[in-house]
MARSEDREN-140971 format. One record per atom (N, C-alpha, C): x, y, z; atom name; residue number from 1. Coordinates in steps of 0.05 Angstrom, whole numbers, always signed. Example, Ala and Ser with C-alpha at 12.3 -4.5 7.8 and 13.67 -1.06 7.14 Angstrom:
// MARSEDREN-140971
+--------+--------+--------+------+------+
|      x |      y |      z | sese | miza |
+--------+--------+--------+------+------+
|   +264 |   -114 |   +156 |    N |    1 |
|   +246 |    -90 |   +156 |   CA |    1 |
|   +264 |    -66 |   +156 |    C |    1 |
|   +257 |    -45 |   +142 |    N |    2 |
|   +273 |    -21 |   +143 |   CA |    2 |
|   +258 |     +1 |   +157 |    C |    2 |
+--------+--------+--------+------+------+
This chain:
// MARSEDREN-140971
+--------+--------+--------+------+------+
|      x |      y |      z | sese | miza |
+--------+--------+--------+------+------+
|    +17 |    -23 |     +0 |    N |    1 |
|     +0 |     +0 |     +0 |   CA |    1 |
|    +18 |    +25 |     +0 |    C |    1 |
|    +13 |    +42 |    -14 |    N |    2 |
|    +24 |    +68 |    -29 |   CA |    2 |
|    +27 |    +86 |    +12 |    C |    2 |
|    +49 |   +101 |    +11 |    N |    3 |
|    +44 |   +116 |    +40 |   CA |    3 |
|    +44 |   +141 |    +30 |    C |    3 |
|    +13 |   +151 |    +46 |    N |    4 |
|     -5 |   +180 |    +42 |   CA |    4 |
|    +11 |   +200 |    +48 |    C |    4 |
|    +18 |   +213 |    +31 |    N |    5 |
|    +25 |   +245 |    +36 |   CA |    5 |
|     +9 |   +270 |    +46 |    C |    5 |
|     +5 |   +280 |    +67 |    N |    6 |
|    -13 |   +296 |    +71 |   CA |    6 |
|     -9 |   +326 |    +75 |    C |    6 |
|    -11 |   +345 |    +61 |    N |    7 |
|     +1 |   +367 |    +75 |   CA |    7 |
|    -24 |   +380 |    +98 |    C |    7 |
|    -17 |   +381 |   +118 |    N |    8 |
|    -23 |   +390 |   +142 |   CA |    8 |
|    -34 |   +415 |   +148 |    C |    8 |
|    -15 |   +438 |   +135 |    N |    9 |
|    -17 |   +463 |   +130 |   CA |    9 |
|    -36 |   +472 |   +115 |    C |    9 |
|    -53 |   +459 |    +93 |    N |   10 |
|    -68 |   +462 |    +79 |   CA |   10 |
|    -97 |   +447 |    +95 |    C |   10 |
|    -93 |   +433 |   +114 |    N |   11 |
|   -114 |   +416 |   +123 |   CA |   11 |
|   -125 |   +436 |   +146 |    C |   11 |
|    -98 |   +449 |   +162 |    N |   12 |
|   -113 |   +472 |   +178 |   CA |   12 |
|   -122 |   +501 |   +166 |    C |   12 |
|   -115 |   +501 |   +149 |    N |   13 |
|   -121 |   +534 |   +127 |   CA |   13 |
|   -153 |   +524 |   +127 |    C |   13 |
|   -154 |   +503 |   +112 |    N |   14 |
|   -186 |   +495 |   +104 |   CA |   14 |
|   -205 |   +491 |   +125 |    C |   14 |
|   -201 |   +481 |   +149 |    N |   15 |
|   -204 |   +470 |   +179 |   CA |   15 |
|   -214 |   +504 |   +185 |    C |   15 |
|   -193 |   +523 |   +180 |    N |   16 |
|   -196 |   +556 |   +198 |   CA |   16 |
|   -218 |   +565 |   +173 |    C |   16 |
|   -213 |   +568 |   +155 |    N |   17 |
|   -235 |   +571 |   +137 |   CA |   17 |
|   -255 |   +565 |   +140 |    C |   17 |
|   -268 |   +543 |   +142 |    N |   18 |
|   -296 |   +524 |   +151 |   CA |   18 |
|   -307 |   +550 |   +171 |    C |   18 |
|   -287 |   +547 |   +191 |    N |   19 |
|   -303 |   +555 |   +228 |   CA |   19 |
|   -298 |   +591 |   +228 |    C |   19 |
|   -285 |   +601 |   +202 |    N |   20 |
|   -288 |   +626 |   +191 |   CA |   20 |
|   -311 |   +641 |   +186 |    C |   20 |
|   -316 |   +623 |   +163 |    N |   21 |
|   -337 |   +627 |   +145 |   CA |   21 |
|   -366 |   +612 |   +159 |    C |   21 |
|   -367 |   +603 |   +184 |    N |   22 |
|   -386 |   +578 |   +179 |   CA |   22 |
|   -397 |   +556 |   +164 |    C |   22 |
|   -378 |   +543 |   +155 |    N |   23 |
|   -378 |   +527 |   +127 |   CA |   23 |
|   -385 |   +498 |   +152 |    C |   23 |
|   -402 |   +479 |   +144 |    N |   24 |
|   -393 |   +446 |   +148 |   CA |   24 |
|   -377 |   +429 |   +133 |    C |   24 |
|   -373 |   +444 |   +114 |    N |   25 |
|   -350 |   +424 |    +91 |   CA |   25 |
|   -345 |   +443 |    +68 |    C |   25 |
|   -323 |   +442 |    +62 |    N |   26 |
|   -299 |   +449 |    +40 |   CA |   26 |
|   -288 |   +430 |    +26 |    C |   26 |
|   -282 |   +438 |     +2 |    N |   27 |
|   -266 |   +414 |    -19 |   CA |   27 |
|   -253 |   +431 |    -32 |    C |   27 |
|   -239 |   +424 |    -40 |    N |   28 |
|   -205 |   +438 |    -56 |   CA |   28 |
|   -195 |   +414 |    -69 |    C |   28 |
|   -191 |   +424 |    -98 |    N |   29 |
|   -182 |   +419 |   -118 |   CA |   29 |
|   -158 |   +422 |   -132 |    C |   29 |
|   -133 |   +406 |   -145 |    N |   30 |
|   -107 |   +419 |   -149 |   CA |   30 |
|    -92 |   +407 |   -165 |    C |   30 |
|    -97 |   +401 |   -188 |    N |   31 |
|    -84 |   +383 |   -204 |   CA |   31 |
|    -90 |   +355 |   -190 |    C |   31 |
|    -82 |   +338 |   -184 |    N |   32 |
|    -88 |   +308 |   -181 |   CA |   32 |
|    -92 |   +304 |   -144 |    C |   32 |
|    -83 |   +334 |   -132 |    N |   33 |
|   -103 |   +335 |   -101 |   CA |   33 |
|   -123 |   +336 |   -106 |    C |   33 |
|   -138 |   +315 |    -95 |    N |   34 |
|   -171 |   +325 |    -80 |   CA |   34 |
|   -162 |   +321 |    -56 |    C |   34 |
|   -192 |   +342 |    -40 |    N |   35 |
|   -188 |   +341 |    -10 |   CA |   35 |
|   -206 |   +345 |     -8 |    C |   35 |
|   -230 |   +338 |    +24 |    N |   36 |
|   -258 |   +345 |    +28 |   CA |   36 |
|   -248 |   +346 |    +55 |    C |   36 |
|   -251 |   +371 |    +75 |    N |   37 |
|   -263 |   +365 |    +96 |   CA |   37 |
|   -289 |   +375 |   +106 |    C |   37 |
|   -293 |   +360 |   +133 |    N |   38 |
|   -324 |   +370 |   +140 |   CA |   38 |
|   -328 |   +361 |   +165 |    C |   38 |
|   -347 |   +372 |   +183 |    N |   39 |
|   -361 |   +355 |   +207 |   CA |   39 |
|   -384 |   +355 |   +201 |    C |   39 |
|   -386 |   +338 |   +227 |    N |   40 |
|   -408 |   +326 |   +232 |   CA |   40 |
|   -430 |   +341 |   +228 |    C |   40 |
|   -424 |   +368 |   +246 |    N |   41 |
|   -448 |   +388 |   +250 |   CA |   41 |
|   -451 |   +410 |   +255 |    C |   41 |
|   -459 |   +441 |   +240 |    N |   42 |
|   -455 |   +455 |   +252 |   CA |   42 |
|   -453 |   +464 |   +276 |    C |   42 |
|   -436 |   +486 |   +294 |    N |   43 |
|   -428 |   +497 |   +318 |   CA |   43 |
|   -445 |   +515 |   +325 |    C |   43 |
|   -466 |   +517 |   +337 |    N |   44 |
|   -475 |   +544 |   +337 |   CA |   44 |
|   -458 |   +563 |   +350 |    C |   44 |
|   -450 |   +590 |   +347 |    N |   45 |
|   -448 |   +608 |   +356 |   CA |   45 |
|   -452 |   +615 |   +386 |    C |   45 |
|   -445 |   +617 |   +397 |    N |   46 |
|   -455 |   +625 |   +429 |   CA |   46 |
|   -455 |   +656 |   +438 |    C |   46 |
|   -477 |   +670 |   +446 |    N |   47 |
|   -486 |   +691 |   +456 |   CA |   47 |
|   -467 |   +701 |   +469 |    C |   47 |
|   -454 |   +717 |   +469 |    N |   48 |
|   -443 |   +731 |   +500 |   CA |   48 |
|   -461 |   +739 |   +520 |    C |   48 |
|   -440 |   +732 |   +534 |    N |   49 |
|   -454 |   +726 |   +568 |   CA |   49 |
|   -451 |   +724 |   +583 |    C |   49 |
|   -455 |   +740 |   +606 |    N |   50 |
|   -441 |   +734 |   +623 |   CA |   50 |
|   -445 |   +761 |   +646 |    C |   50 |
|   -446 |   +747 |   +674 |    N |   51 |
|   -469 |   +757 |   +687 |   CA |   51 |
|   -463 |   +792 |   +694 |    C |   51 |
|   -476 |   +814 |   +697 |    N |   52 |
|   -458 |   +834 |   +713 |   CA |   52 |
|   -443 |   +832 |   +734 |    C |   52 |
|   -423 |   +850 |   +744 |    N |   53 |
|   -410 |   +858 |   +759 |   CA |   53 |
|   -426 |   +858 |   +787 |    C |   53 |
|   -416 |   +850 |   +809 |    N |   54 |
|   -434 |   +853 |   +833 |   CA |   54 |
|   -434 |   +877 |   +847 |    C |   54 |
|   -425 |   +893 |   +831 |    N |   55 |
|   -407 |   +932 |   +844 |   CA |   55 |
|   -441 |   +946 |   +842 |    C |   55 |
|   -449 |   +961 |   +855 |    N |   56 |
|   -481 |   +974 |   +853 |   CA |   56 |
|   -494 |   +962 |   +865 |    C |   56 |
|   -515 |   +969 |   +853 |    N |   57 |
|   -550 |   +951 |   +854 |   CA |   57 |
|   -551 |   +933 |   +836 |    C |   57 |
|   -553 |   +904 |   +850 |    N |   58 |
|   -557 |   +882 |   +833 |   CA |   58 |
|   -573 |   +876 |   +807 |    C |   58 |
|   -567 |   +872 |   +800 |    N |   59 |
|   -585 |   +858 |   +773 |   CA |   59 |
|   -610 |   +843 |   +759 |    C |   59 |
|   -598 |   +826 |   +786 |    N |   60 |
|   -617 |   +803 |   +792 |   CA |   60 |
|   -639 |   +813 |   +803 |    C |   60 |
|   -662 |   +799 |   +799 |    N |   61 |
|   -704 |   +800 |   +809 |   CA |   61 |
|   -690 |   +793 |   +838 |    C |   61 |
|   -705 |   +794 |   +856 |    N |   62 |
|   -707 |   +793 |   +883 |   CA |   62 |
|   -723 |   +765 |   +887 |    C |   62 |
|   -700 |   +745 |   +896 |    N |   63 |
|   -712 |   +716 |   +899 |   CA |   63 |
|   -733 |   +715 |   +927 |    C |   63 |
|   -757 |   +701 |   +925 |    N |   64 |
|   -778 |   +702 |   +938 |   CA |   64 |
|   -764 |   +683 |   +965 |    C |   64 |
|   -776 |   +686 |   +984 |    N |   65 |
|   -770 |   +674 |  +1018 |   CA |   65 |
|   -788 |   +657 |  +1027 |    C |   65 |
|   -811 |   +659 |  +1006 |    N |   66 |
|   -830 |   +636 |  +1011 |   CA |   66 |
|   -827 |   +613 |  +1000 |    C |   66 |
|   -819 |   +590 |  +1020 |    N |   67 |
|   -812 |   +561 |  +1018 |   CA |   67 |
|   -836 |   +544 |  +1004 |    C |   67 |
|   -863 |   +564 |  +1006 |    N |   68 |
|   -880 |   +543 |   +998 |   CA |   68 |
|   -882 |   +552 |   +963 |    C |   68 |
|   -880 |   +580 |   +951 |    N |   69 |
|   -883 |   +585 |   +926 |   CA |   69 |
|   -877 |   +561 |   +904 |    C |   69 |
|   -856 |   +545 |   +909 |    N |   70 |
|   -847 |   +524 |   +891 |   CA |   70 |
|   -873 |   +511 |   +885 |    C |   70 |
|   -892 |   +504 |   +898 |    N |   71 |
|   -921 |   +488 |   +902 |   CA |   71 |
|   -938 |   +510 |   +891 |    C |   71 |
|   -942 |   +523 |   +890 |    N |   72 |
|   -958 |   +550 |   +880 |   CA |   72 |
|   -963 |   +542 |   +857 |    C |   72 |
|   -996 |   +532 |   +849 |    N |   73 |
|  -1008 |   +532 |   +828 |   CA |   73 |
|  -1001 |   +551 |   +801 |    C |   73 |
|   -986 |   +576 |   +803 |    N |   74 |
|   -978 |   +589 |   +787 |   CA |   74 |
|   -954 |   +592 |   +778 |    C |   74 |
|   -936 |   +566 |   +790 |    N |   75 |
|   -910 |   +573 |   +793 |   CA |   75 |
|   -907 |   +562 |   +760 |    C |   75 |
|   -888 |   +571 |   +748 |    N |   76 |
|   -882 |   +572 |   +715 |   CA |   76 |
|   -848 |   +542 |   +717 |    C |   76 |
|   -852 |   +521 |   +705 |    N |   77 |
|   -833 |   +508 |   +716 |   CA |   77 |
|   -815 |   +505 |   +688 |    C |   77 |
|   -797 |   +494 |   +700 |    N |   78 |
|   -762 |   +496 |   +673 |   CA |   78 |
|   -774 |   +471 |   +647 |    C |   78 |
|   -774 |   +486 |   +628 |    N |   79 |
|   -780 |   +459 |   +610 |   CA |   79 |
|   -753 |   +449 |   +601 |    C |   79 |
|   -729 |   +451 |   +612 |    N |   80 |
|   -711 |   +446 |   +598 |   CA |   80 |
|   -679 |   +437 |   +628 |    C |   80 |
|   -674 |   +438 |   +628 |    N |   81 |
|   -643 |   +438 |   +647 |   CA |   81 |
|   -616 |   +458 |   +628 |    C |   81 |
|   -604 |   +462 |   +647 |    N |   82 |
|   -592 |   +495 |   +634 |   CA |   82 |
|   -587 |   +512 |   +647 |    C |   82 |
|   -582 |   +536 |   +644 |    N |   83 |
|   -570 |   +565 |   +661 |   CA |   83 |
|   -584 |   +574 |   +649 |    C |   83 |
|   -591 |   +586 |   +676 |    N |   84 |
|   -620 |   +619 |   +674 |   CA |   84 |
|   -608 |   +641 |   +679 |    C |   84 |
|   -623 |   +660 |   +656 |    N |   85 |
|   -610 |   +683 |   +657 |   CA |   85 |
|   -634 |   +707 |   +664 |    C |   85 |
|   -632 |   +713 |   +674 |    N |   86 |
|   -656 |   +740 |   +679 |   CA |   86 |
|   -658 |   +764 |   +665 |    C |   86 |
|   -637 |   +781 |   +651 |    N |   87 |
|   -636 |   +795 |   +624 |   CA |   87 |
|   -627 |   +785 |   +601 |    C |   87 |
|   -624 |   +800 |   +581 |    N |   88 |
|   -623 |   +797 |   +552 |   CA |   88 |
|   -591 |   +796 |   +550 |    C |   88 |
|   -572 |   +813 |   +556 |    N |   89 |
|   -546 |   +810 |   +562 |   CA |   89 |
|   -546 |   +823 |   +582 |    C |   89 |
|   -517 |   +821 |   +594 |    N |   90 |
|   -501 |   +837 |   +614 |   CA |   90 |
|   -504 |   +865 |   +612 |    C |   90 |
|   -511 |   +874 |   +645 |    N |   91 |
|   -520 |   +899 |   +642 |   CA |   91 |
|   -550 |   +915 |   +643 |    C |   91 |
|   -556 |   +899 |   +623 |    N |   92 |
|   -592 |   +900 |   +608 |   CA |   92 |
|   -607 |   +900 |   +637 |    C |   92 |
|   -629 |   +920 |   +635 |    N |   93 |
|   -656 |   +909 |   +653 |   CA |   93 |
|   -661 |   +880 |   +657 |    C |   93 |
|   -672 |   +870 |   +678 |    N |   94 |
|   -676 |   +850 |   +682 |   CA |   94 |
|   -709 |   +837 |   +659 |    C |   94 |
|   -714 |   +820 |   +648 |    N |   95 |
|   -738 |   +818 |   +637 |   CA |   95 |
|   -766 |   +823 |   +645 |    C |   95 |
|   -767 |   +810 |   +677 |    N |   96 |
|   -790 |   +816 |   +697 |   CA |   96 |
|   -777 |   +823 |   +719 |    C |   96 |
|   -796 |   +836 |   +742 |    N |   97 |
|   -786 |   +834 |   +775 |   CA |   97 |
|   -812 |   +824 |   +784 |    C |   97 |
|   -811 |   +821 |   +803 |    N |   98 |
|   -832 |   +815 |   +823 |   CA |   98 |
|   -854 |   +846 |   +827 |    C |   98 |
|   -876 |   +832 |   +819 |    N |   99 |
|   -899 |   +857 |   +822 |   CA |   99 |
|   -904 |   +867 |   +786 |    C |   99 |
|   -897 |   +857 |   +761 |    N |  100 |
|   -901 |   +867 |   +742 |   CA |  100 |
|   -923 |   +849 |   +733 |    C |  100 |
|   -934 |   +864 |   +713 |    N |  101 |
|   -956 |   +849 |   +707 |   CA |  101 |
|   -946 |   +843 |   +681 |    C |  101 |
|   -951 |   +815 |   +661 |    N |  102 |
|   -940 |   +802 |   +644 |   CA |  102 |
|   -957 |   +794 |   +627 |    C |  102 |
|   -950 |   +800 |   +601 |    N |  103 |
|   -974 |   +779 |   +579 |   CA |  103 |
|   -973 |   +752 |   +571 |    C |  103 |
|   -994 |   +738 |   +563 |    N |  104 |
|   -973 |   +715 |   +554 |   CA |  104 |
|   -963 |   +725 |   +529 |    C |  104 |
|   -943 |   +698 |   +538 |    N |  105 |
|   -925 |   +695 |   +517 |   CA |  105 |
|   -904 |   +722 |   +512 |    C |  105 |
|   -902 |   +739 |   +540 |    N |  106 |
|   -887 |   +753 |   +544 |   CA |  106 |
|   -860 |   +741 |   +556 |    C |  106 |
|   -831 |   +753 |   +549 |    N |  107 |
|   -800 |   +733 |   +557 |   CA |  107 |
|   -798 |   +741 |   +587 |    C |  107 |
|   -806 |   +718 |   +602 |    N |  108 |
|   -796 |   +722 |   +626 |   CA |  108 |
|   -771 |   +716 |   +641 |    C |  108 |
|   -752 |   +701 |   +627 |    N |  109 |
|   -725 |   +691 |   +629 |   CA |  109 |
|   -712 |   +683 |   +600 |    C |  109 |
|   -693 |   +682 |   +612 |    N |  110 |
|   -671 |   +661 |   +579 |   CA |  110 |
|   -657 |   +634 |   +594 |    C |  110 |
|   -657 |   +614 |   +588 |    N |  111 |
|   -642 |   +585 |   +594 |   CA |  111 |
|   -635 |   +575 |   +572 |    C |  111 |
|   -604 |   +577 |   +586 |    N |  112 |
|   -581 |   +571 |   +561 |   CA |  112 |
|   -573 |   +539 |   +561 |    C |  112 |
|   -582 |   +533 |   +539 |    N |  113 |
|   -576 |   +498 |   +545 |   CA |  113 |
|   -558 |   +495 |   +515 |    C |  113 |
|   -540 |   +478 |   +528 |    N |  114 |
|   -526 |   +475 |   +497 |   CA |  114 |
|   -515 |   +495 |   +476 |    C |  114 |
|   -508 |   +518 |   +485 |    N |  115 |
|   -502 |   +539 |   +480 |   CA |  115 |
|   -512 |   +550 |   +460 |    C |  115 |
|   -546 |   +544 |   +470 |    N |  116 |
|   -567 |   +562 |   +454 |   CA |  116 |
|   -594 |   +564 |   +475 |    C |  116 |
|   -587 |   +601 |   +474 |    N |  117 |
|   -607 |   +624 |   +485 |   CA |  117 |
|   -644 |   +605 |   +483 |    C |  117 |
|   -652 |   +596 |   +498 |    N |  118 |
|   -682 |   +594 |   +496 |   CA |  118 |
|   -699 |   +619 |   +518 |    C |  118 |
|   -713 |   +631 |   +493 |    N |  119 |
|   -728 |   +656 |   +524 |   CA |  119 |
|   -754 |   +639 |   +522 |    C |  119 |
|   -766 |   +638 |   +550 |    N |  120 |
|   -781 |   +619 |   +564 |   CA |  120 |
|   -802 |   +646 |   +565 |    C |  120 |
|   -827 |   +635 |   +549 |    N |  121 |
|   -847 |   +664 |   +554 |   CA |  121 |
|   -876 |   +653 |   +579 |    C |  121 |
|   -879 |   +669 |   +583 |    N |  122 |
|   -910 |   +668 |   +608 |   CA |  122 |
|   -931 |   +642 |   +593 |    C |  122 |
|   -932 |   +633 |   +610 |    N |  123 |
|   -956 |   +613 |   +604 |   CA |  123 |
|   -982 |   +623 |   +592 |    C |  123 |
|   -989 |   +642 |   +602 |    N |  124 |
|  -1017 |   +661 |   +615 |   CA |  124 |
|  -1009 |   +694 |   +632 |    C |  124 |
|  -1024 |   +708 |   +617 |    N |  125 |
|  -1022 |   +736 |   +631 |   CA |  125 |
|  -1029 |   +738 |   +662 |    C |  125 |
|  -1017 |   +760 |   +673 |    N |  126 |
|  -1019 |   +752 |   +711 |   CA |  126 |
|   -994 |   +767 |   +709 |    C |  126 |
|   -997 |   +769 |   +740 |    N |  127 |
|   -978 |   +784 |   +753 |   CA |  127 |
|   -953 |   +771 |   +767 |    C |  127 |
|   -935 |   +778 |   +769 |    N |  128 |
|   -906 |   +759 |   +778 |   CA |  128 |
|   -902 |   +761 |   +805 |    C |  128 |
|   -912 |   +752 |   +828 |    N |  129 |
|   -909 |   +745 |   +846 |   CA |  129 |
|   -882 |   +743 |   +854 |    C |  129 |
|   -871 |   +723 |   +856 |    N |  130 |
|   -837 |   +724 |   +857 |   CA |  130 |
|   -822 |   +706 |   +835 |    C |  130 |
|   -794 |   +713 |   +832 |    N |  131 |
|   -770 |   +697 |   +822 |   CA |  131 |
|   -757 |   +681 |   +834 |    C |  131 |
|   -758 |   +655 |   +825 |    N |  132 |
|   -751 |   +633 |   +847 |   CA |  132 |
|   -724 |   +617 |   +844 |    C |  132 |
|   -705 |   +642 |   +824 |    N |  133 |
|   -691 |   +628 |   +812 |   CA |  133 |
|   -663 |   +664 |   +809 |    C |  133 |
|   -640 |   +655 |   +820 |    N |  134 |
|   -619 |   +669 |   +813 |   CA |  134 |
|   -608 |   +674 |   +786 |    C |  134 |
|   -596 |   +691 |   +779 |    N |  135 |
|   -590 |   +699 |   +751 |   CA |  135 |
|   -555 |   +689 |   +753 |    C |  135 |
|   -553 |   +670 |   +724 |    N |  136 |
|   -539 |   +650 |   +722 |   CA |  136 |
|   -531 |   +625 |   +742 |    C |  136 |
|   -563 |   +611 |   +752 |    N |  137 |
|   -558 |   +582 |   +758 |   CA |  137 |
|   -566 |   +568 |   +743 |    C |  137 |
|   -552 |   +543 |   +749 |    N |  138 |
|   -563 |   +515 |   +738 |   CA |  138 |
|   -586 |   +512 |   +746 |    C |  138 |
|   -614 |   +510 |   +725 |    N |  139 |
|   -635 |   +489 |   +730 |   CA |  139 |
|   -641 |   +468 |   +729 |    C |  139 |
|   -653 |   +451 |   +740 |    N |  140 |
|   -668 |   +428 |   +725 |   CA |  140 |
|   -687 |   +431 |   +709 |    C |  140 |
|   -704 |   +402 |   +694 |    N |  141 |
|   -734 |   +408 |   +690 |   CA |  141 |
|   -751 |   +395 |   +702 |    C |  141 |
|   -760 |   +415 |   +702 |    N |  142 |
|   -795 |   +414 |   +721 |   CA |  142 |
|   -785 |   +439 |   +743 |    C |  142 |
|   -766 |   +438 |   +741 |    N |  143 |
|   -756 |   +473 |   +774 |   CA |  143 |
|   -773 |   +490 |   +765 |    C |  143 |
|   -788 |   +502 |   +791 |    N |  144 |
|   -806 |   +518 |   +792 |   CA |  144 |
|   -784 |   +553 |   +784 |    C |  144 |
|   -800 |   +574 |   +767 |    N |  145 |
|   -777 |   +584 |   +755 |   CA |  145 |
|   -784 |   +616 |   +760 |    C |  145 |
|   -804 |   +626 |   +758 |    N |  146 |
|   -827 |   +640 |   +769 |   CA |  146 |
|   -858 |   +636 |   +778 |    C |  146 |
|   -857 |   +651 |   +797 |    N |  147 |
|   -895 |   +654 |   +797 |   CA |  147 |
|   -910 |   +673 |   +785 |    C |  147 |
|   -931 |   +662 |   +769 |    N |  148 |
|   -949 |   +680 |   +769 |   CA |  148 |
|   -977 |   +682 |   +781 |    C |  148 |
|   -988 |   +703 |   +788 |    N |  149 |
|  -1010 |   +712 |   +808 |   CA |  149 |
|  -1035 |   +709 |   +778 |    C |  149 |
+--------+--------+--------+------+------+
């Protein structure tokens, strides 16, 4: 069996190109070179992110003290497992606080799973009782995530 010559240098040019351009596959052509690379799957992109500074007035909704809210017929639960984010980026207003009144299908958080942004909107219009949930923790699913009144 013939031993493969590969130039390397050309395999990472094409490799930086791909994740450049967002390409899943490239082929290059060269007199009697062929070459294909590719993956599996595109990468999405990941949001920047990343929580504010703790210097000021916090950021974060004011997590509720009531042990029983988690049970709260209104409580809005995690459809997913992931990191919750309470604004849009760093910095930004928070999406809700406690005491706003909400529409559905208004964004009441973001949970980042897989390093893609899901904003989690109101079930049903009502008022937000409390946030039961810190800005950038791990959730589960089914974690109760807000209430609404």
């Amino acid at each position: 069996m013939p031993k493969l010559s590969l130039d390397t240098d050309l395999v990472g040019q094409l490799a930086d190109l791909m994740i450049d351009k967002g390409l899943t596959e490239v082929e290059y052509e060269h007199g009697d070179v062929s070459l294909r690379v590719s993956r599996a799957a595109p990468v999405a992109a990941p949001m920047q992110y990343a929580p504010a500074p703790a210097a000021g007035a916090p950021v974060t909704a004011a997590v509720s003290g009531d042990d029983h809210a988690a049970d709260h017929p209104g409580a809005v639960p995690s459809p997913m497992v992931g990191t919750v984010y309470l604004s849009p980026q760093p910095g930004a207003p928070v999406f809700v606080k406690p005491g706003d009144s909400v529409e559905e299908g208004q964004t009441l958080l973001i949970i980042e799973a897989m390093k893609v942004m899901n904003p989690i909107p109101a079930p049903r219009s009502g008022k937000v009782s409390s946030i039961l949930v810190d800005d950038s923790q791990p959730v589960e699913f089914g974690q109760p995530l807000v209430v609404l009144e």
